[in-house]
C-alpha positions as CSV (number, residue, x, y, z in Angstrom):
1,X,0.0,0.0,0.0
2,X,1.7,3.1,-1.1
3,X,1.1,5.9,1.7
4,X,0.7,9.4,0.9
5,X,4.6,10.4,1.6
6,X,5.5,8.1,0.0
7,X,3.3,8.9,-3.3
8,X,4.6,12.7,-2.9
9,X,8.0,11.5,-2.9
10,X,8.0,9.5,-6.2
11,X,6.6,12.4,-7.9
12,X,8.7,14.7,-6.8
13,X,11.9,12.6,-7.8
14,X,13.1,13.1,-4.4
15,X,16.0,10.3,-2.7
16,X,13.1,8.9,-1.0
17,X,10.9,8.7,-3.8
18,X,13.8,7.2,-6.1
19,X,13.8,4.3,-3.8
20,X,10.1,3.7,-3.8
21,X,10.0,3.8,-7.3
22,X,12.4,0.9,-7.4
23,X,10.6,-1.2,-5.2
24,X,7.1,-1.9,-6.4
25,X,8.7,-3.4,-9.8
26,X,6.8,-6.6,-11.1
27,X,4.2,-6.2,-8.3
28,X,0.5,-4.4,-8.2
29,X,1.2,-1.4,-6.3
30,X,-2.5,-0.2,-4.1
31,X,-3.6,3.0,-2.7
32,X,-6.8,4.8,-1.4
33,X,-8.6,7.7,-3.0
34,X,-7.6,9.9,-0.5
35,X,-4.1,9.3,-0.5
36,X,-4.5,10.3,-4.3
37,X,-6.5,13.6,-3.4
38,X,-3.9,14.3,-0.4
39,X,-1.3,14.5,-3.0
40,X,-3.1,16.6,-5.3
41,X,-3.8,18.8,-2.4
42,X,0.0,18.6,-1.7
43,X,1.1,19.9,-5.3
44,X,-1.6,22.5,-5.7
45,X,-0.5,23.8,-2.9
46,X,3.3,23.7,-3.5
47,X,2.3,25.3,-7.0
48,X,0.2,28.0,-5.8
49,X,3.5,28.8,-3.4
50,X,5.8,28.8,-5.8
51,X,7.6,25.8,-4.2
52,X,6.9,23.6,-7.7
53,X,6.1,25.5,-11.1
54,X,2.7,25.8,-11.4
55,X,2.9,23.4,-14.6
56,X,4.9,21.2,-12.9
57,X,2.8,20.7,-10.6
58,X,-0.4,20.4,-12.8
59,X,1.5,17.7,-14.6
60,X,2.5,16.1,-12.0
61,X,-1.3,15.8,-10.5
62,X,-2.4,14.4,-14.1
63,X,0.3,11.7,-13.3
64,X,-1.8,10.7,-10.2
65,X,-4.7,10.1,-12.8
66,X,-2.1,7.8,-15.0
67,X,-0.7,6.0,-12.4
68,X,-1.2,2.0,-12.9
69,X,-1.8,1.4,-9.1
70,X,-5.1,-0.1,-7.7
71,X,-7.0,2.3,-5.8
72,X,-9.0,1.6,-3.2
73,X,-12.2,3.9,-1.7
74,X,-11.0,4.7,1.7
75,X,-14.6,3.6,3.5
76,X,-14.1,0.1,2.0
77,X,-10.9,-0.7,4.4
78,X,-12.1,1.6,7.2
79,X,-14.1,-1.6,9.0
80,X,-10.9,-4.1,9.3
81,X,-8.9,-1.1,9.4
82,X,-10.7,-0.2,13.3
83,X,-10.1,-4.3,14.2
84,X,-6.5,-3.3,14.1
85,X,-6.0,-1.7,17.6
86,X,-2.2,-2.0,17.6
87,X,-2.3,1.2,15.2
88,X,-3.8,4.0,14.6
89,X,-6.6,4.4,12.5
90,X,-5.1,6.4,9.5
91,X,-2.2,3.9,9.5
92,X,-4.3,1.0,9.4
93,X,-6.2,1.8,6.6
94,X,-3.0,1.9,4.5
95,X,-2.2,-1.9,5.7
């Protein structure tokens, strides 16, 4: 399950995000909706600021909508994500 970080990284090219990308090779790679609109959120914002270009980051959201992973809605996982009480509940969806 790729968390949000983790999705941010790999866009973003950074160290972090070069290792992820090497990992998930040969395998189905999931994620939940709102990791994908948590990104988005992250890059509109980072555009908006000035921290990304404003087309770089509008690209880089349109790569969410490629991306060949599995998405998942979030309220599908949410009922054996609250049976697991050794983590939190945002973790434990993304488990």
């Amino acid at each position: 399950m790729l968390d949000k970080s983790a999705f941010l990284d790999l866009l973003l090219g950074t160290p972090e995000g070069k290792v992820v990308r090497g990992h998930p090779l040969g395998r189905e790679v999931h994620t939940t909706d709102h990791a994908e609109v948590g990104v988005a959120c992250a890059l509109r914002v980072m555009g908006q600021s000035g921290v990304l270009a404003q087309r770089d980051a509008e690209r880089m959201i349109g790569r969410i909508v490629e991306a060949p992973f599995t998405t998942h809605l979030a309220r599908e996982l949410l009922v054996s994500a609250v049976a697991r009480r050794d983590l939190r509940l945002g973790d434990a969806v993304l488990c």
